[in-house]
C-alpha positions in Angstrom: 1.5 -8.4 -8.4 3.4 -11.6 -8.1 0.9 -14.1 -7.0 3.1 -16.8 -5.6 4.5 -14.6 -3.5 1.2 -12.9 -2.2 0.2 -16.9 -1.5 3.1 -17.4 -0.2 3.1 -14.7 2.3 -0.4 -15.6 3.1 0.5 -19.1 3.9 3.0 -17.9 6.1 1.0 -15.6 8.0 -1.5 -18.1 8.5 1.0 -20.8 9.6 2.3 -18.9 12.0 -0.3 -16.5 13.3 1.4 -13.0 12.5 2.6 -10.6 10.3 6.0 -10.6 12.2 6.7 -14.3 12.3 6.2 -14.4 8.8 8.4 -11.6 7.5 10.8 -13.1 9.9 10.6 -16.8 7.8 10.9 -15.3 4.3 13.2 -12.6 5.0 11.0 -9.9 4.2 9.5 -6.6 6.0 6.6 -6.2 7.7 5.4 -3.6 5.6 6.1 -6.0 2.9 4.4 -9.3 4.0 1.1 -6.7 4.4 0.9 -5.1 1.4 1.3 -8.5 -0.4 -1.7 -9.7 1.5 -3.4 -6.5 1.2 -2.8 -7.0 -3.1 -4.0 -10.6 -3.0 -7.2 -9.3 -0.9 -8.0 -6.7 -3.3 -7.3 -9.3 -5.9 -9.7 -12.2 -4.3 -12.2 -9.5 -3.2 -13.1 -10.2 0.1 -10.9 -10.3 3.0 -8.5 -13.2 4.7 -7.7 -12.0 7.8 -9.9 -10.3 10.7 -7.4 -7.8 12.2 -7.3 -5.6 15.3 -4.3 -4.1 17.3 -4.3 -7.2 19.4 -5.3 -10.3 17.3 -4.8 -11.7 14.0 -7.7 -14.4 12.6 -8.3 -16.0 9.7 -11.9 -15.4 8.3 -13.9 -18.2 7.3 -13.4 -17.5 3.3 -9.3 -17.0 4.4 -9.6 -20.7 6.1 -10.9 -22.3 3.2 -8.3 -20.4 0.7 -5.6 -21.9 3.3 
């Protein structure tokens, strides 16, 4: 796993409040930007995001990684 780029992902997703926006400001895929996240989760473990169909929020460990 490249762990800038997991960060880096993160940062963006947490910038900008979705998986979307942020594939959209590094030029990468959905499927990519979650998987990174997903590696650096797995990684840290615990998780950063609380996710549902409809919302995206940071959890309280996720905040204090930001």
């Amino acid at each position: 796993m490249d762990k800038f780029r997991a960060i880096t992902a993160f940062v963006r997703v947490a910038e900008s409040g979705g998986f979307t926006a942020a594939g959209n400001k590094l030029g990468m895929s959905v499927s990519a930007i979650t998987k990174s996240v997903a590696r650096l989760e797995d990684e840290l473990g615990t998780q950063l995001f609380n996710r549902t169909t409809r919302r995206l929020a940071t959890t309280d460990f996720g905040k204090e990684f930001y």
